[in-house]
C-alpha positions as CSV (number, residue, x, y, z in Angstrom):
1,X,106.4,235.2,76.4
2,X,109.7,234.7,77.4
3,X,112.9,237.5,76.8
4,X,116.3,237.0,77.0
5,X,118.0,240.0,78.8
6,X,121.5,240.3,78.7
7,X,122.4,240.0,83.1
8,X,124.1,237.3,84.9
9,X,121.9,238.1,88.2
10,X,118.3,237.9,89.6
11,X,116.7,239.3,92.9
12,X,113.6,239.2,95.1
13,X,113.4,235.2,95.0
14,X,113.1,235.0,91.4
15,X,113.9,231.9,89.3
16,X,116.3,232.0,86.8
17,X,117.1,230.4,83.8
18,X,120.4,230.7,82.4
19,X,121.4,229.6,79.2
20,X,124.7,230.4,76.7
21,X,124.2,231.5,72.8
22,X,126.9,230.5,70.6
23,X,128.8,233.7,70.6
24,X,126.6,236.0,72.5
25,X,126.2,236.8,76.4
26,X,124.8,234.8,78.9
27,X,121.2,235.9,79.4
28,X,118.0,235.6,82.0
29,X,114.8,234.2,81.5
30,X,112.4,237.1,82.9
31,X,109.5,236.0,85.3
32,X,105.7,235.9,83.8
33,X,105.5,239.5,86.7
34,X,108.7,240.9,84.5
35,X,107.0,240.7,81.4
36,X,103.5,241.6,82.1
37,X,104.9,244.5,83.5
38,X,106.9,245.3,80.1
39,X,103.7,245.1,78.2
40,X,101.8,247.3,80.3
41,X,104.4,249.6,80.4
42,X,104.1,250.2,76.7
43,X,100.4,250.5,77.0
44,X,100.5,253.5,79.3
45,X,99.5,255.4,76.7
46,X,96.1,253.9,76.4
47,X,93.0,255.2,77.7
48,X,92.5,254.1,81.3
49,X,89.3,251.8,81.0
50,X,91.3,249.6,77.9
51,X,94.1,249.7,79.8
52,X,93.0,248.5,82.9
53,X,91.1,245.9,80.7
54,X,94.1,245.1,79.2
55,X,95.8,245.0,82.3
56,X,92.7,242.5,84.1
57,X,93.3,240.2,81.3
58,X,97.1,240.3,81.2
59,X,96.6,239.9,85.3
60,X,94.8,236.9,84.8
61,X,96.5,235.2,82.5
62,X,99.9,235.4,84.6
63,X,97.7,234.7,87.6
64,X,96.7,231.0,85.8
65,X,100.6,230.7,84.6
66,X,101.7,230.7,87.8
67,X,99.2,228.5,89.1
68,X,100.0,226.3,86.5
69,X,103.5,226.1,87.1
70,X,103.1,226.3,91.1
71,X,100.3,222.8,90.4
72,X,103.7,221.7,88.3
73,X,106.1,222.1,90.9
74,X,104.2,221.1,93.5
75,X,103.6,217.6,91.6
76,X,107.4,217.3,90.7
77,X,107.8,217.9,94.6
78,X,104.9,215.5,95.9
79,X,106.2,212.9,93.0
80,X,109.8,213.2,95.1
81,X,108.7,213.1,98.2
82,X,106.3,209.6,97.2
83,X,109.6,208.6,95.8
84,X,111.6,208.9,99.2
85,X,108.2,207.7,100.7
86,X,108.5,204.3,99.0
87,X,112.5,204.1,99.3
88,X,112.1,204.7,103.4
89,X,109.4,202.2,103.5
90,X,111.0,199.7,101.3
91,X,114.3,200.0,103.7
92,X,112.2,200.2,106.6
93,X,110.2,196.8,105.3
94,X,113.7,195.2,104.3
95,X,115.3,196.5,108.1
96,X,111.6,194.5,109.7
97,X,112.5,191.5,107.8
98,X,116.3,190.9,108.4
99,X,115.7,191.6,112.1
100,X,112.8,189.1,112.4
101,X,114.9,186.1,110.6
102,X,117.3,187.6,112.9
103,X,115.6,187.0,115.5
104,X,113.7,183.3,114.1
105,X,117.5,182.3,114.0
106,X,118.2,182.9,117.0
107,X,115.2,181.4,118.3
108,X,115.6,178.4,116.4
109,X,119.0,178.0,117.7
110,X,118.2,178.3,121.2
111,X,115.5,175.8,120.1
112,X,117.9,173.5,119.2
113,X,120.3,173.8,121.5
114,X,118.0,173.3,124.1
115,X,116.8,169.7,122.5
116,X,120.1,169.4,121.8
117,X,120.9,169.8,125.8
118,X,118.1,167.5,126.2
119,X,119.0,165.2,123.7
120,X,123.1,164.7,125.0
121,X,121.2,164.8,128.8
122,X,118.9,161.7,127.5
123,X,121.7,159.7,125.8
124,X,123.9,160.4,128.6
125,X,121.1,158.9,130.8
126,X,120.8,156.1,128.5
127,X,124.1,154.9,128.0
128,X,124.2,155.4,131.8
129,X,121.7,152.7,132.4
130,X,123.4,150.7,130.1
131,X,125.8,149.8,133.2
132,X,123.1,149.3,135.3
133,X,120.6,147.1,134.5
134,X,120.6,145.1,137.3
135,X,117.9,145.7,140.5
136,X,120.4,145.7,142.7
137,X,122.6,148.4,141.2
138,X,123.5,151.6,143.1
139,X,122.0,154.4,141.1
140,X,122.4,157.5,143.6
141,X,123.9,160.2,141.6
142,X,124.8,163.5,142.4
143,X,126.5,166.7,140.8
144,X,130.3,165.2,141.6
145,X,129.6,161.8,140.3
146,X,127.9,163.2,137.3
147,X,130.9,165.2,136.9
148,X,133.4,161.4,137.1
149,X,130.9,159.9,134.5
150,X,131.6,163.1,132.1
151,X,135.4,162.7,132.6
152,X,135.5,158.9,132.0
153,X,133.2,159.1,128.7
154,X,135.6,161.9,127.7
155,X,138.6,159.4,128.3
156,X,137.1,156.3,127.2
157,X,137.2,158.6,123.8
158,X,140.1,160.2,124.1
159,X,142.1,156.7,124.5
160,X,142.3,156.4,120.4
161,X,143.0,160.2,119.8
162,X,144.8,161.6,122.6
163,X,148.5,160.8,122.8
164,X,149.4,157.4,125.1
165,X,152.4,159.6,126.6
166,X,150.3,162.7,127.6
167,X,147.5,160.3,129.5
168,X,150.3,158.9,131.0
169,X,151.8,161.6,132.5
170,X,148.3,163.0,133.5
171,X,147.9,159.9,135.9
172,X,145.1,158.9,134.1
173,X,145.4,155.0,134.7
174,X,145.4,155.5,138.4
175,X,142.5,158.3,138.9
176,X,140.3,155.7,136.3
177,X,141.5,152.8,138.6
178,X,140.5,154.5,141.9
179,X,137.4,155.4,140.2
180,X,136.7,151.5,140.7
181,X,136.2,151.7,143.9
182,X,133.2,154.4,144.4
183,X,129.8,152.7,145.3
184,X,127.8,154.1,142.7
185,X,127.8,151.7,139.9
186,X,126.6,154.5,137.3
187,X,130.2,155.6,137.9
188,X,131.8,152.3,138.2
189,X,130.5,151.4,134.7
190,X,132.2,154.4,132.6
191,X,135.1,153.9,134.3
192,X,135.7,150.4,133.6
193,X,135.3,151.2,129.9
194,X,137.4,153.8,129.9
195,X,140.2,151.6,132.0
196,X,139.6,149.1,129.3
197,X,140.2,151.3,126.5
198,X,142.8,152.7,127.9
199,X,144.4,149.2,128.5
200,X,144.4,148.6,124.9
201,X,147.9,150.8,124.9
202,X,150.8,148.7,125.3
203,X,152.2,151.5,127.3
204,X,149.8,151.6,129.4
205,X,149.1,147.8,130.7
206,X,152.5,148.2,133.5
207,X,150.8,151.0,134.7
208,X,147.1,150.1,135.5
209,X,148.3,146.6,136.8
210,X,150.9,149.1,138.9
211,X,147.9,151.3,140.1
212,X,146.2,148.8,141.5
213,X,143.7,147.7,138.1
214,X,144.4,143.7,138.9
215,X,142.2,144.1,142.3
216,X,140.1,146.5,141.7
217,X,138.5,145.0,138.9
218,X,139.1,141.0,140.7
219,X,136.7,142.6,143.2
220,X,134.3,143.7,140.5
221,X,134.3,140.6,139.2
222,X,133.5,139.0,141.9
223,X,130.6,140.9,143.7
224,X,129.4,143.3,141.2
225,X,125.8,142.5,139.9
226,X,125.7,144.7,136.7
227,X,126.7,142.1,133.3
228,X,128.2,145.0,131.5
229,X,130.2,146.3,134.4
230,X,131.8,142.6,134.7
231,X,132.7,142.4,131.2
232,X,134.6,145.2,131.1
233,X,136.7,144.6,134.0
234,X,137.2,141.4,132.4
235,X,138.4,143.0,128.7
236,X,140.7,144.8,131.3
237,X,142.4,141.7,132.8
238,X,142.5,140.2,129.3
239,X,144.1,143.3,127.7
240,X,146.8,144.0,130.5
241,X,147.3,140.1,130.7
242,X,149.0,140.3,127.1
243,X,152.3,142.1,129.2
244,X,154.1,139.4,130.6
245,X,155.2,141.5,133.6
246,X,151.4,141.0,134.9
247,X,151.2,137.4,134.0
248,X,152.5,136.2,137.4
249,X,150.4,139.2,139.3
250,X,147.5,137.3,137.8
251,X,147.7,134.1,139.6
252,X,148.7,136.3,142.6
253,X,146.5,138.7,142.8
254,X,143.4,136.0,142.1
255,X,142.8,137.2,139.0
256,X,142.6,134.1,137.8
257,X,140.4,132.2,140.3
258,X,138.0,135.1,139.6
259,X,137.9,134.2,135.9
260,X,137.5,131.0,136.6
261,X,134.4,131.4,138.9
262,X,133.0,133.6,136.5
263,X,133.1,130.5,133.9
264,X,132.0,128.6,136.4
265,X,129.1,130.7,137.1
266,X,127.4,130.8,133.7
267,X,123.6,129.5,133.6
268,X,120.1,131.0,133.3
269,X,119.9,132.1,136.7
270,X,123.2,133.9,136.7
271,X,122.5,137.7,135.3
272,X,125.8,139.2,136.1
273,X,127.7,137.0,133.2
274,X,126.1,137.4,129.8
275,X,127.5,136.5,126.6
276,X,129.9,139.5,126.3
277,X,130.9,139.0,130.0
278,X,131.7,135.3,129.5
279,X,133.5,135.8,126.1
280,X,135.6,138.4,127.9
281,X,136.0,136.1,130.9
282,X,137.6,133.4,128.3
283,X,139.4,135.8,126.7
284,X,141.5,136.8,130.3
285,X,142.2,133.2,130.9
286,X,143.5,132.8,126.9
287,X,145.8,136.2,127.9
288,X,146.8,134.6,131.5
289,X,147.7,131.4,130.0
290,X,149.8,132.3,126.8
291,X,153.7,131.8,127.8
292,X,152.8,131.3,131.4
293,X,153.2,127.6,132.1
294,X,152.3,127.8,136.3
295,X,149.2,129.7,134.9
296,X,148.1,126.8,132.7
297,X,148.6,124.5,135.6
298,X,146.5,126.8,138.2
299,X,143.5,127.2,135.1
300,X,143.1,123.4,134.6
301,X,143.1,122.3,138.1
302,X,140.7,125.2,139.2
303,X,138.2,122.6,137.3
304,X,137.3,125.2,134.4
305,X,137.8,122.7,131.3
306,X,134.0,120.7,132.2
307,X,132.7,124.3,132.1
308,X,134.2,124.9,128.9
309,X,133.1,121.6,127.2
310,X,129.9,122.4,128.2
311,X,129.7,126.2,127.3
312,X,131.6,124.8,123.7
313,X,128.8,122.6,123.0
314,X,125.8,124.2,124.5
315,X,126.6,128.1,123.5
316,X,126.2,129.2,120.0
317,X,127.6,133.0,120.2
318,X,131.1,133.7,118.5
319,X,132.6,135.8,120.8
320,X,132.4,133.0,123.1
321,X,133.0,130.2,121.3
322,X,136.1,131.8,119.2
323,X,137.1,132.8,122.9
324,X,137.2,129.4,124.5
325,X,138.9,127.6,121.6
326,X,141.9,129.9,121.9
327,X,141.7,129.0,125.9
328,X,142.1,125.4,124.9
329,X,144.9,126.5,122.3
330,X,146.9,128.3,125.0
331,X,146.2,125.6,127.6
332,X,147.6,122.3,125.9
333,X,150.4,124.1,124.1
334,X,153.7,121.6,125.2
335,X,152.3,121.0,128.1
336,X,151.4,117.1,128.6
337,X,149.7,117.4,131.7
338,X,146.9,120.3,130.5
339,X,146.8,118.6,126.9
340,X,145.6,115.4,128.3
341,X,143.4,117.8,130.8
342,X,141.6,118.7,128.2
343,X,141.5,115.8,126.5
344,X,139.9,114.2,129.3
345,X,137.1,116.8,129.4
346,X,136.4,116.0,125.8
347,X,137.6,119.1,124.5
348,X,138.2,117.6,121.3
349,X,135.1,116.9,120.6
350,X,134.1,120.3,122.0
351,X,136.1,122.0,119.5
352,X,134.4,120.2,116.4
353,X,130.9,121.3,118.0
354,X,132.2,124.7,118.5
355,X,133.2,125.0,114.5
356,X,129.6,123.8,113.8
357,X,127.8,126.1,115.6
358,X,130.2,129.0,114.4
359,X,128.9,128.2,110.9
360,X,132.1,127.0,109.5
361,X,133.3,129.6,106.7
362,X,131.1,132.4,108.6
363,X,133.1,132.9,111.5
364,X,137.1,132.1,110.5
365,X,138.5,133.2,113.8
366,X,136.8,129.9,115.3
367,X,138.1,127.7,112.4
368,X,141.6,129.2,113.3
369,X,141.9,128.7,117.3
370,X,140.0,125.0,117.1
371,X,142.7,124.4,114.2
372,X,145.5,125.5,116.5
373,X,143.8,123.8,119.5
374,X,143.8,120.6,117.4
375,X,147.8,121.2,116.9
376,X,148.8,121.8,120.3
377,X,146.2,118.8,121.5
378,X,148.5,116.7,119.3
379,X,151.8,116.7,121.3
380,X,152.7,113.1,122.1
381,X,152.0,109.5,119.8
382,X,148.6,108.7,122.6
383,X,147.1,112.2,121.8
384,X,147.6,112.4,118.3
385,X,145.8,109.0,118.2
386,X,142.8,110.3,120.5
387,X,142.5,113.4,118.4
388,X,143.0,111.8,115.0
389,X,140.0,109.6,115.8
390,X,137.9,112.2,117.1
391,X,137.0,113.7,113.5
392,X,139.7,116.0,113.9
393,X,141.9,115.2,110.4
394,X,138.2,115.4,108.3
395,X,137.1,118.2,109.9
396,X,141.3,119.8,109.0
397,X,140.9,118.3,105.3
398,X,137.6,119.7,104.7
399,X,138.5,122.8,106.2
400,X,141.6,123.0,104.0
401,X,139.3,122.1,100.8
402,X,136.6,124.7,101.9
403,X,138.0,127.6,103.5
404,X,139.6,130.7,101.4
405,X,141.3,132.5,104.8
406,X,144.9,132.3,105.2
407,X,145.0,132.3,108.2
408,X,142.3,129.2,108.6
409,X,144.4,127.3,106.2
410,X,147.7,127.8,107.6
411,X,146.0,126.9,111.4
412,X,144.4,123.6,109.4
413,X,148.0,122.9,108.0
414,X,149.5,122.9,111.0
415,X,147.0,121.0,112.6
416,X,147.8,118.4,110.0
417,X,151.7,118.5,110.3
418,X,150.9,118.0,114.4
419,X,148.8,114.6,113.8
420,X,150.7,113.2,111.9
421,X,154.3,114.1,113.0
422,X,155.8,110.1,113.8
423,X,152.8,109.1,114.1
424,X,152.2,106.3,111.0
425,X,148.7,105.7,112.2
426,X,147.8,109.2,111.4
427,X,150.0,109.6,108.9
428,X,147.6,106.7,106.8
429,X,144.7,108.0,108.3
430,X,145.3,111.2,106.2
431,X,146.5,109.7,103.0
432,X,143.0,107.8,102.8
433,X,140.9,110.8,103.7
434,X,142.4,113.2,100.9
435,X,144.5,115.3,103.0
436,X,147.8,115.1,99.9
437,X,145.7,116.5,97.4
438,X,144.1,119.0,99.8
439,X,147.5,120.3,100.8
440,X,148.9,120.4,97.6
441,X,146.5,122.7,96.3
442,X,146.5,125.0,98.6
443,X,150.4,125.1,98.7
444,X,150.7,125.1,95.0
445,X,147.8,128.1,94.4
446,X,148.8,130.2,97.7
447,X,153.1,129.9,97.2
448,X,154.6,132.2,95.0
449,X,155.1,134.7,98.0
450,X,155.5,139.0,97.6
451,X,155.4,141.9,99.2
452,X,151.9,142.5,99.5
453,X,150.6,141.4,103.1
454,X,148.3,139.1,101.0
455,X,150.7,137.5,99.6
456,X,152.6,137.4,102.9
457,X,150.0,135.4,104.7
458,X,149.1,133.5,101.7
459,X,153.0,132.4,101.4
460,X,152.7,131.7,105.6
461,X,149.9,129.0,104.7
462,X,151.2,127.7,101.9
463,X,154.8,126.8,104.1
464,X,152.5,125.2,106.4
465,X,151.2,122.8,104.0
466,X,154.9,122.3,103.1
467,X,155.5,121.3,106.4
468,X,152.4,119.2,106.6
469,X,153.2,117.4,103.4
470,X,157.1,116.9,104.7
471,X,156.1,114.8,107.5
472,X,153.1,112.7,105.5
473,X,155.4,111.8,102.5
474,X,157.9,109.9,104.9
475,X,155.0,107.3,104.5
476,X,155.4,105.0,101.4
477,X,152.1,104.9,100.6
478,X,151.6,108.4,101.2
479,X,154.7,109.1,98.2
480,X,152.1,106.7,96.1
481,X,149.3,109.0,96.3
482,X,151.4,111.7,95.4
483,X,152.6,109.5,92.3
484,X,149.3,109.1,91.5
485,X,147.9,112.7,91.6
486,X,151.1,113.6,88.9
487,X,151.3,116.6,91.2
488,X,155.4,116.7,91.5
489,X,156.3,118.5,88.2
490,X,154.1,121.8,89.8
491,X,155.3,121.3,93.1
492,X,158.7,121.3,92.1
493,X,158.5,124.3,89.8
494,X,156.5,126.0,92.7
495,X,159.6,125.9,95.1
496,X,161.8,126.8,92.1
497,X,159.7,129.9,91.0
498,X,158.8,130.9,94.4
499,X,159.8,134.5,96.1
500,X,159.2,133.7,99.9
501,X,161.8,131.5,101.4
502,X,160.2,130.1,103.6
503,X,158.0,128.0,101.1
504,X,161.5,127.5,99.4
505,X,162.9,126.1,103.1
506,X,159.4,124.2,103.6
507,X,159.4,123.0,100.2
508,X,162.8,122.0,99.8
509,X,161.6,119.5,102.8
510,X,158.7,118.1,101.2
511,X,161.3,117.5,98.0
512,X,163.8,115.5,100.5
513,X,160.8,113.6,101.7
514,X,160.7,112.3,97.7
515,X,164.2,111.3,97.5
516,X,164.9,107.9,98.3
517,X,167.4,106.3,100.5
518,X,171.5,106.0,99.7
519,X,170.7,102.1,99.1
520,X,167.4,102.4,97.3
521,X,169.1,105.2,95.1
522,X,172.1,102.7,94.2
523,X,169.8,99.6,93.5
524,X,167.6,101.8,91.0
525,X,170.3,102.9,89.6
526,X,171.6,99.3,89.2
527,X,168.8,98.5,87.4
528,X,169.2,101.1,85.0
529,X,165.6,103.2,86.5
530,X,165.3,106.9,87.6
531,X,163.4,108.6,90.2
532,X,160.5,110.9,89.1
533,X,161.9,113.6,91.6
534,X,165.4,113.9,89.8
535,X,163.6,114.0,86.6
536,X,161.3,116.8,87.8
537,X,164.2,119.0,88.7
538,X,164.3,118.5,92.6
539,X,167.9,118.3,92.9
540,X,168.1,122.0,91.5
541,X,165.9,123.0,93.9
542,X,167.5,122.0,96.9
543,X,170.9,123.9,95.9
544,X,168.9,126.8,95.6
545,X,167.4,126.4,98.9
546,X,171.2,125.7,100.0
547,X,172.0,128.7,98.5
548,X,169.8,131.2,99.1
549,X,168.0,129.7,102.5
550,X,170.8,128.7,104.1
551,X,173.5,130.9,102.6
552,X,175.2,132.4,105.7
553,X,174.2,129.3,107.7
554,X,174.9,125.8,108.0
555,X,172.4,123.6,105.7
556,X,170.7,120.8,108.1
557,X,171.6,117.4,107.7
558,X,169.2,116.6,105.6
559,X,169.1,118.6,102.9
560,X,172.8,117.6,102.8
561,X,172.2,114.3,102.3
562,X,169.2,114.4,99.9
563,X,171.6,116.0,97.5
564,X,174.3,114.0,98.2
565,X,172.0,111.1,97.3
566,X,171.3,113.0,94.1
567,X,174.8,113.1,93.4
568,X,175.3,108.9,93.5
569,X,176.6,107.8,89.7
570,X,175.7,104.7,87.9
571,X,179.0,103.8,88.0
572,X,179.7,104.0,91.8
573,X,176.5,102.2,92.2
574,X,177.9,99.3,90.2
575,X,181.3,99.3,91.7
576,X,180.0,98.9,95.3
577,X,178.0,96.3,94.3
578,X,180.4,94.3,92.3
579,X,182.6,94.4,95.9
580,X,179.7,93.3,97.8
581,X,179.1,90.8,95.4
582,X,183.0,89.7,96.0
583,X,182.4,90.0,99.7
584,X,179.5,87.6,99.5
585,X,181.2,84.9,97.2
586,X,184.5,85.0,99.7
587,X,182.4,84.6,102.7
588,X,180.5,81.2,100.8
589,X,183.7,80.1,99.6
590,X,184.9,80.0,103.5
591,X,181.9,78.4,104.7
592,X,180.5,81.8,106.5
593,X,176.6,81.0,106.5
594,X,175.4,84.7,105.8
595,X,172.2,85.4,104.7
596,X,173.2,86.4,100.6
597,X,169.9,87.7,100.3
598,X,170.7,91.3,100.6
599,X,174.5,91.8,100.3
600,X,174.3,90.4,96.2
601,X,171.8,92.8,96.0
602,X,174.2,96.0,96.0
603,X,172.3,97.1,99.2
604,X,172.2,97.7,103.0
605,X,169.4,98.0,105.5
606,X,168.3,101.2,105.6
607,X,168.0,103.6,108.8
608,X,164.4,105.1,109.7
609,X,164.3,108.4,108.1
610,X,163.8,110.9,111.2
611,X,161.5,114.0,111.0
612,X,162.5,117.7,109.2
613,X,161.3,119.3,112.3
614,X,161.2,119.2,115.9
615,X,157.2,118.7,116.5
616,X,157.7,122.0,118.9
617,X,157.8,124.0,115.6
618,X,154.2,123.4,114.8
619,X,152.9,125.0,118.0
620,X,151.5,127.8,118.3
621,X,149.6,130.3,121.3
622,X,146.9,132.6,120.9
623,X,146.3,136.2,121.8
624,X,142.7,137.3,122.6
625,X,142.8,140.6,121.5
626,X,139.9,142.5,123.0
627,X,137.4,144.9,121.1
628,X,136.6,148.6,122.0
629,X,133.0,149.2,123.6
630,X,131.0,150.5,120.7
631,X,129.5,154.7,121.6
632,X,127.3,156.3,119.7
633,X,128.5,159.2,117.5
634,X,125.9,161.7,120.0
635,X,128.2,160.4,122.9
636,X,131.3,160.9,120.7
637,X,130.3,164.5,119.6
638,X,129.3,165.2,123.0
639,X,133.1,164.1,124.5
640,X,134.3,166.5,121.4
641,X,131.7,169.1,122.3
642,X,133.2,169.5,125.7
643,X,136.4,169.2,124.5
């Protein structure tokens, strides 16, 4: 039973139970002891034995409340303390499982940093040995050269990302130089990559020759076993040899002998030059010959150009072959004595073996350099008849027919323009073989010109076709295949439409080449015909090209006279020959025997129509540019790693 008594306190560890009436007091809920004892109290009355009854029973009852509400409690307090239970093991549980991935993290990184460690330690090793694969190499390494071959991986990376300036001034070209001259070849190796990347800087090719590169690596070349080794000191003397400060250091500090001998040396016996070595060789001599005519002369009588015929014919590797046709290039441009060198060695022929072996199409920086070898072969009347009959103009007109490079067909072009340029046999060698309609297409489809570099290059070949087809229509029968392909209309509206002027310069030439002579204008004109140029617009062209080509400039002799032939009237035709015709029949009257023949014609013997071009204009030199060492992206990230 539960009474509300009308107090606001409670004593001797009692609970209490407060609770408000609506309008009344706050009261206490009395204990189960409270109001047993009320009840008894009114019972006193009773007779002892029914109250202590009473009392027994009212004793036990309370006795079994309270239990009940102690069992109660002491479940609400065991339910708590299993709740807390759970929630400290659940944290607990949760605190074991974060710190064990913890800790499987950080095991697994160490892990992999160790195989990692091992992994860089491996490749390290590996590329290492690349430098080294000769029996004779000097392996010994300790902590400080392991510490040089770490700094010269890290600067044969750092040569495309680190500033050419700040190298520079950290003296980097002379420590790599010195670094030439250890005895341990695993350290020689990295070096001479990283020299040779480093050489690829314009900025820096005064400064390694300056630092003492030239020798250092001459001495490589010459005694070092290791194939790799050699062929990066030779990209080195190739890549420096584009300054032309070092060109004469070459020849002087026996550069050039050294790349000789390392031609020379080529065979299956011979280890230390492999394919990339020998390409690399070719490519210094290309470098040490381009605008250095003493070094052409030392090259070709150092006896390399049987080596090269023979490595041309025999080798089938691009590198090389691409390599050793820009050699020839560089070696006969106008220069008589090394062009018929080379000649004499067969070079010619060397070249057409080389463009077969490339694979034609497959490998257009061979087609190029033998193109441009072809040209500068071609630089008097007796080698441009040795060359023309070597297969050279059907190998250029099939080339020209086949090819879709811009390059390849402006090298073929040229090559064309050279053969033929006063040279009639050539000339009608060409006509016969196809090479009009050959040029012509490739002018007409490659020379509108723009601002794109494709159009750029495309525009570059098609003005070398111009200059080709300039030089082959000064042959008569040449102008009849041109007559006959009904090609002039497009041609002319090409150079008319164009945006490059250099096609409109080139093409303006190959227009001239249509117009007839002064006399053989007058005498057509005298028999009432036209020319097909006139009629297809040519004489517009050629004041453009006045206008616009040579606006600021004085026009060249011929283009004033073509137009100036363009400009001769019927009627001034007529009159002069009406006075001739007066001339003649005055001289017969006075008994002057003259030869009537021609004068009643209207005419005079015409002069042999000169070139447009000096043949100098067609040449051209090569520059063997050399290629970076290829590293693997773990030797990459471990340069960046340590960086």
């Amino acid at each position: 039973m539960v009474v509300e008594e009308t107090k606001t306190g409670g004593g001797g560890g009692k609970r209490v139970s407060l609770t408000k009436k609506v309008g009344g007091p706050v009261t206490k809920k009395l204990t189960i002891a409270e109001e047993v004892g009320k009840k008894l109290k009114r019972l006193e009355e009773k007779p002892i034995k029914e109250f202590l009854d009473i009392a027994m029973r009212e004793f036990d009852i309370a006795v079994s409340l309270q239990v009940s509400e102690l069992r109660e409690a002491f479940d609400e307090a065991l339910d708590e303390l299993r709740e807390n239970c759970n929630s400290v093991e659940k944290n607990i549980e949760s605190l074991l499982i974060w710190k064990q991935e913890t800790c499987q993290a950080r095991v697994d990184q160490a892990l992999g940093e160790r195989d990692k460690e091992r992994k860089e330690k491996l490749a390290l090793a590996k590329w290492m040995m690349e430098f080294t694969p000769s029996a004779l190499a000097n392996t010994n390494t300790d902590e400080v050269d392991f510490a040089f071959i770490r700094f010269a991986l890290n600067m044969a990376v750092a040569s495309d990302v680190c500033p050419v300036q700040k190298q520079l001034d950290s003296g980097a070209p002379a420590f790599l130089s010195s670094m030439l001259t250890v005895s341990n070849d695993c350290v020689v190796g990295p070096a001479s990559m990283a020299l040779a990347h480093l050489s690829m800087h314009m900025e820096t090719k005064g400064p390694i020759a300056a630092a003492g590169g030239i020798g250092n690596c001459v001495k490589l070349i010459n005694d070092n076993p290791n194939a790799p080794i050699v062929s990066q000191c030779c990209k080195t003397i190739a890549s420096i040899a584009e300054w032309p400060a070092n060109k004469p250091l070459m020849a002087q500090k026996g550069a050039v002998k050294a790349l000789v001998r390392a031609v020379q040396s080529v065979g299956p016996d011979n280890e230390r030059i492999d394919d990339d070595a020998l390409g690399s060789a070719f490519c210094g001599l290309c470098n040490c010959a381009e605008g250095n005519d003493a070094n052409r002369n030392l090259i070709v009588e150092l006896g390399v150009m049987k080596s090269v015929e023979y490595i041309c014919e025999n080798w089938t590797d691009p590198y090389v072959l691409a390599s050793a046709s820009k050699l020839i290039c560089n070696l006969a441009y106008n220069n008589v004595y090394t062009a018929l060198s080379c000649l004499s060695a067969h070079c010619d022929e060397a070249l057409n073996a080389s463009i077969k072996k490339g694979g034609g199409d497959k490998n257009p920086e061979i087609q190029e350099a033998a193109m441009m070898a072809f040209c500068n072969l071609s630089n008097n009347e007796s080698n441009q008849t040795h060359v023309g009959a070597s297969g050279a103009i059907k190998l250029a007109i099939t080339t020209l027919e086949e090819s879709d490079d811009p390059k390849v067909l402006r090298a073929a072009a040229l090559a064309c323009a050279s053969m033929s340029h006063k040279s009639f046999v050539n000339k009608t060698r060409m006509g016969d073989q196809g090479a009009i309609r050959a040029l012509l297409e490739v002018a007409i489809g490659r020379g509108m010109g723009g601002d794109h570099e494709e159009d750029i290059l495309d525009a570059k070949a098609s003005e070398a076709c111009c200059f080709a087809l300039a030089t082959l229509l000064l042959n008569q029968l040449n102008q009849q295949i041109m007559k006959e392909l009904k090609a002039m209309d497009v041609f002319v509206q090409l150079v008319e439409e164009t945006e490059s002027m250099e096609v409109l310069a080139a093409g303006a030439m190959v227009i001239s080449a249509l117009v007839p002579q002064p006399d053989e204008r007058k005498r057509l004109l005298c028999e009432g015909r036209g020319i097909d140029i006139e009629e297809a617009g040519g004489r517009e062209v050629l004041v453009r090209a006045k206008q616009w080509v040579y606006g600021r400039k004085p026009p060249p002799d011929w283009l004033i006279e073509a137009i100036e032939v363009f400009d001769i009237t019927e009627e001034t035709a007529l009159k002069e020959q009406r006075e001739r015709e007066d001339e003649a029949e005055q001289a017969i009257q006075n008994d002057l025997f003259l030869d009537n023949r021609v004068v009643s014609s209207g005419t005079t013997q015409n002069t042999f129509r000169d070139e447009f071009y000096s043949h100098l204009d067609l040449f051209r030199e090569a520059v063997a540019s050399i290629n970076a060492a290829h590293l693997d992206m773990e030797l990459i990230d471990m340069a960046d790693k340590l960086y």
